[in-house]
N, C-alpha and C positions, 0 to 999 in steps of 0.2 A: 735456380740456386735455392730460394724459399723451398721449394717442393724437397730437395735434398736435407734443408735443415728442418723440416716437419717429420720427414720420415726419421731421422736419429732421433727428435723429441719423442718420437713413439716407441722407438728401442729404444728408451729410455724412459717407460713410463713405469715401469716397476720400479726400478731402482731410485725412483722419486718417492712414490711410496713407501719404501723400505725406509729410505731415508727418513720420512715425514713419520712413519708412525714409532719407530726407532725412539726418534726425539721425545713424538707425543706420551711414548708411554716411559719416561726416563726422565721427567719436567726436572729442569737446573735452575738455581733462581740467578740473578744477572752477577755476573761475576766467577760463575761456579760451573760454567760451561762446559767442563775437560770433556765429556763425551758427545756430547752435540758439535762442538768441532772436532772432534775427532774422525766421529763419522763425515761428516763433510770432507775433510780433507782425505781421508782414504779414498771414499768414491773421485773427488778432482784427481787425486795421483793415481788412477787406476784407470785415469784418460788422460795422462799423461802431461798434467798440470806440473810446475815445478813451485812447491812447497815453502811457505818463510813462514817459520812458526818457533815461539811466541813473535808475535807483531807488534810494532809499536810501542814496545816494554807492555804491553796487554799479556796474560799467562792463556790467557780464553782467544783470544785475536790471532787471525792468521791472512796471509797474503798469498792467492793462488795464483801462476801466471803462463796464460799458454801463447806462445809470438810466433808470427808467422813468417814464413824463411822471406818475407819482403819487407818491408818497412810500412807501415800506415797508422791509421788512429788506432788511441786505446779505448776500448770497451768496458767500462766497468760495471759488474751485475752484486750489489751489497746482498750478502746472507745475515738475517740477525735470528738467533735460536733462544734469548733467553726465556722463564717462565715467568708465572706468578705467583706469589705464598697463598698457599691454599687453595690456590686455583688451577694451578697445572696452566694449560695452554691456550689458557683465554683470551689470548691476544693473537693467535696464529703462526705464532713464530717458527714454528715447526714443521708449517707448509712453507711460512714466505721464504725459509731459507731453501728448502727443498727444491723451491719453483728457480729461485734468482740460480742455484747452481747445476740445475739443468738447462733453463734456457743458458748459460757458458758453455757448458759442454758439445747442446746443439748448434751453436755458431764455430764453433771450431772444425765442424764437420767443412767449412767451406773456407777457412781461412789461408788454406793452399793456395786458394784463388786470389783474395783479396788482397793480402797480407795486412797488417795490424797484427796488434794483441788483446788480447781478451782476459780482465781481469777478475779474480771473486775475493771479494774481500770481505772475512769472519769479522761479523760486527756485534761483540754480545752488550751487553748490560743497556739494551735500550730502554728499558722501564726502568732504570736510575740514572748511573753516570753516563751514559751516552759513549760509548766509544768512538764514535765519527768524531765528536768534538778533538779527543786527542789525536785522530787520523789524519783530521786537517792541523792540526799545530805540528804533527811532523810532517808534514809536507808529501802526504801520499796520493793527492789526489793535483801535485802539482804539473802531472803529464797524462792527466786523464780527459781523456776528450767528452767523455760523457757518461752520467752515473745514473744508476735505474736501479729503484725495486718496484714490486707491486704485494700490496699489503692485502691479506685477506679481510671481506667485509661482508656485509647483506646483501649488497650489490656491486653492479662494473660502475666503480665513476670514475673519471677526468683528475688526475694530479691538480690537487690546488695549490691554495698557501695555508699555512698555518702560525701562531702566534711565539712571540718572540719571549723567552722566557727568564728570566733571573730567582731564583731562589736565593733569597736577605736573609741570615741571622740577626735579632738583634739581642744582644746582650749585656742588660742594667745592672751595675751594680754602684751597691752601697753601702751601707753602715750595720751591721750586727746586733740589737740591743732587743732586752727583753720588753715585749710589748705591754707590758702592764705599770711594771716597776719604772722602765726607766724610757720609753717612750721618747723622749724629746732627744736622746743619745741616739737616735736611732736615726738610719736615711734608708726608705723603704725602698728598695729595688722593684717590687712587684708592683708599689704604686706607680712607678716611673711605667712600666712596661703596660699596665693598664691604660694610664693615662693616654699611653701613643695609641694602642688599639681600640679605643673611642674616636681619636684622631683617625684612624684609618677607615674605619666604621664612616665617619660624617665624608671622609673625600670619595669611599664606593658610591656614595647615593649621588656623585656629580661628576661620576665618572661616563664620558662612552660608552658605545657598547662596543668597541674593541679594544677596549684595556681593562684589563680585569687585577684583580686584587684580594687576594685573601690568604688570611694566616691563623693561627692558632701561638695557644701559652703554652709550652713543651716543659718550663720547669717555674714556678712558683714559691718557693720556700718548703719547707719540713715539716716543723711544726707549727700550729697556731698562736701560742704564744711569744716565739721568737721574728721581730722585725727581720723578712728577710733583706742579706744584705748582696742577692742573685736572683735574677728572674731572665727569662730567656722566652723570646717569641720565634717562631718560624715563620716565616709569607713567601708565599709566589706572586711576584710582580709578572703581567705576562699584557702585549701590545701585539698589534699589527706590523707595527714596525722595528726595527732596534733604536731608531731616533723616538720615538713615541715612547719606549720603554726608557731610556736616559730620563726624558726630562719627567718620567713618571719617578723614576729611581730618587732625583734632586729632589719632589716635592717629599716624600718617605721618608727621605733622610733628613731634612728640614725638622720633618714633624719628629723622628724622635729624640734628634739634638734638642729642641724646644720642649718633651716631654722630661729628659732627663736635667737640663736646667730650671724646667718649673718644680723636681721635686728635689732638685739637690744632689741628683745622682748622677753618673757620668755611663754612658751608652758606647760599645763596638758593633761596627756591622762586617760581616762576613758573609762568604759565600757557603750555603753547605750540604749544595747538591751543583752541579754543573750546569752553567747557565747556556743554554739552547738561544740560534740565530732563528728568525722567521724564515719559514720555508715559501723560495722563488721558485715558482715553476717556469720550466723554459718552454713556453709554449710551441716553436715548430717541434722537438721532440715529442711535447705532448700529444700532438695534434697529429704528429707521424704514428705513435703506441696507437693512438686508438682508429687511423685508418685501418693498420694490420691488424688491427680485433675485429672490426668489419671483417676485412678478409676471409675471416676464420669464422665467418658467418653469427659471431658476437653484435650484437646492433643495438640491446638495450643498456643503452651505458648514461651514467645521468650526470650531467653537467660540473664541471669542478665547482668548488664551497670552500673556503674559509673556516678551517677548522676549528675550535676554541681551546684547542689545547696544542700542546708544543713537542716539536722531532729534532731529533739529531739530525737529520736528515737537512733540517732545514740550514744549520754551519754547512755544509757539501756545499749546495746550492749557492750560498754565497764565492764560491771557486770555482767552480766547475757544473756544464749545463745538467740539472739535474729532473727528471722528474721521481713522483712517489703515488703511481694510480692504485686503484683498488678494483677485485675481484671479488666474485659470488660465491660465497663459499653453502649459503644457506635455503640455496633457491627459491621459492616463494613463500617459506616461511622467514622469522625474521629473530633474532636471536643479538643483543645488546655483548658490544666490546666487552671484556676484563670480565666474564662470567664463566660458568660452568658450562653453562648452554652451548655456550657459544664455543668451547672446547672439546665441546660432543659434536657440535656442525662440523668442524675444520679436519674432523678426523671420520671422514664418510664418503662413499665413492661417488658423491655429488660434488663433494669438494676438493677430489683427486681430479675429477676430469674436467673441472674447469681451471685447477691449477695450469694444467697440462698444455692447456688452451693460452692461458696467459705466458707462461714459459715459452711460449711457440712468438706468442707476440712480442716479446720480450728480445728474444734472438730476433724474428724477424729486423727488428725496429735495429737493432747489431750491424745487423749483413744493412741494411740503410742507407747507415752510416758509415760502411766501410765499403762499399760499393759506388756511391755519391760523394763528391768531394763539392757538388753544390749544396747538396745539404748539409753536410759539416759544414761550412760557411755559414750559410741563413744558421742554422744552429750555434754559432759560435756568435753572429754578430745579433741573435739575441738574447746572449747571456746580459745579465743588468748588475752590472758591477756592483758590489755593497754599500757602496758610496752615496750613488744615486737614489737615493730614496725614493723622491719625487715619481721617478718613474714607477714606483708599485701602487700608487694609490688605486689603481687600477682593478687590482688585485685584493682589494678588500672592500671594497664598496657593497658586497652581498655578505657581507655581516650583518646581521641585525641583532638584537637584544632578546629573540623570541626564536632565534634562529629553528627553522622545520629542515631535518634533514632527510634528504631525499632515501626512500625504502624504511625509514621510522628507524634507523639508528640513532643511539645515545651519540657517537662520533667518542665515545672514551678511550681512542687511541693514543698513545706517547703518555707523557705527563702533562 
């Protein structure tokens, strides 16, 4: 049955290309996707995928679904296409969608047999608002048995975790007066917003090293003479865990209620970019992808890591067993996330034919799952419910503060 869905992944090895350099040479930045799902969804309904589009109230977001005349699990393979400002395709988006919607296509070659459904779901604006976050608030991932993409990299590694993320406004304000003349009429908003960010400055230096912490001053007053009576901070609070991240969020919000009462001013906090869950990998799924990369005569694959920065991907995970592995797109040379370089690697037939290879794994690991109803079990009983924290400590212990990641990538995936 593998042999059958390798051979359509290779009928379908153009039209992965097309698809990927389509995108590459057409970069959208997140939110602005009409032609990268475009194309996407024409090639799924040109295999006879049936179409839901906009998705989710998303105008970019679409929902493909091919069911098989029997009943079994859903498959689901995430496509995200968007780009970067001034950088075009420096994050890969434009293979990793390519790959997640030909490996669907290639499982469906066999799904007469199995039965199940196979789902691809257009996920754009992942370097900002996150669309999976709204995927799982509308309950699309609430009859999916299991979610998979593979993100291009410097090398093949192991789905890990990644950090749990909150983006805080904080917003002082206070009193209007001219700083010269009337000084004492005055309640300095920018001193309050200072104040905290010393505060937050003295808790990084006794922080772990899986909680991180930083932000910048986004607005400060006008002029120099005028006390202003608005000052505005940005921060990324980001943990290992979402319990870790809470009680990191409590001490933050302590310190700027305490910044804005020592200077007389009064503080809002908001959110204002979409806050990301930590990414749980489900390791038999894990552990099944990178058998069938073996298969496929793939063998240098390097251990999953603890990322330091945060995915959408990682809200899935908490519902539904997911992993998120990565591929070589750069072969023994080595080329850093979110650059140009690195959007000149991802579009070269070094990183077509190993797309192709993971797209092959990708289905495989499909037909798996819809083939085995023991391993849908073992995979289902070890999803790690959101709840349970305890059980992930596991899963971040190869953190360190110095972190070396394996093949000398930056790791400047997500936000």
């Amino acid at each position: 049955m593998k042999n059958q869905i390798s051979k359509r992944a290779d009928e379908l090895k153009e039209n992965m290309i097309l698809l990927a350099q389509s995108i590459h040479n057409y970069p959208e930045l997140s939110g602005q996707e009409y032609y990268a799902s475009k194309c996407h969804m024409e090639l799924l309904a040109q295999n006879n995928f049936n179409i839901e589009y906009p998705f989710a109230g998303i105008d970019t977001a679409f929902k493909a679904v091919f069911a098989g005349k029997s009943s079994g699990p859903t498959i689901a393979y995430l496509a995200e296409y968007d780009a970067l400002p001034n950088i075009g395709h420096g994050c890969g988006h434009d293979l990793l969608g390519a790959v997640s919607t030909v490996a669907a296509i290639a499982l469906t070659s066999v799904i007469h047999k199995t039965g199940g459904r196979v789902v691809v779901l257009g996920c754009p604006a992942e370097e900002s608002s996150g669309a999976k976050v709204e995927f799982v608030k509308k309950g699309a991932f609430r009859n999916v048995d299991a979610a998979m993409l593979a993100h291009p990299y410097d090398c093949f590694c192991e789905s890990g975790s990644s950090l749990a993320l909150e983006p805080l406004r904080f917003e002082f304000f206070g009193k209007e007066a001219h700083a010269v003349e009337y000084p004492s009429q005055g309640r300095n908003a920018l001193e309050g917003l200072v104040l905290f960010f010393h505060e937050c400055i003295n808790l990084q230096r006794q922080l772990p090293p899986d909680i991180k912490l930083n932000g910048i001053i986004s607005q400060g007053g006008a002029v120099a003479n005028l006390i202003p009576d608005y000052a505005c901070g940005d921060f990324h609070l980001r943990a290992s865990t979402s319990a870790k991240l809470d009680e990191l969020h409590e001490k933050v919000a302590a310190y700027a209620k305490h910044s804005a009462d020592s200077t007389g001013t009064t503080v809002k906090i908001s959110h204002f970019e979409t806050p990301y869950k930590e990414m749980v990998t489900n390791q038999i799924l894990s552990d099944c992808f990178t058998k069938n990369l073996h298969a496929l005569n793939c063998f240098e694959i390097a251990p999953a890591m603890t990322q330091p920065f945060s995915l959408d991907m990682g809200d899935v995970s908490h519902i539904c067993p997911a992993i998120h592995p990565y591929f070589n797109v750069c072969g023994t040379s080595h080329a850093d996330l979110h650059t140009r370089e690195f959007a000149r690697q991802v579009n070269s037939d070094y990183a077509y034919t190993q797309g192709l290879i993971t797209a092959k794994a990708l289905a495989f690991t499909g037909a798996d799952l819809l083939m085995s109803s023991s391993l849908l079990q073992k995979v289902k009983a070890a999803h790690i419910p959101a709840e349970h924290d305890t059980f992930r400590k596991a899963l971040t212990q190869n953190l360190t503060q110095n972190r070396k990641y394996p093949c000398g990538t930056n790791g400047a995936d997500g936000r």
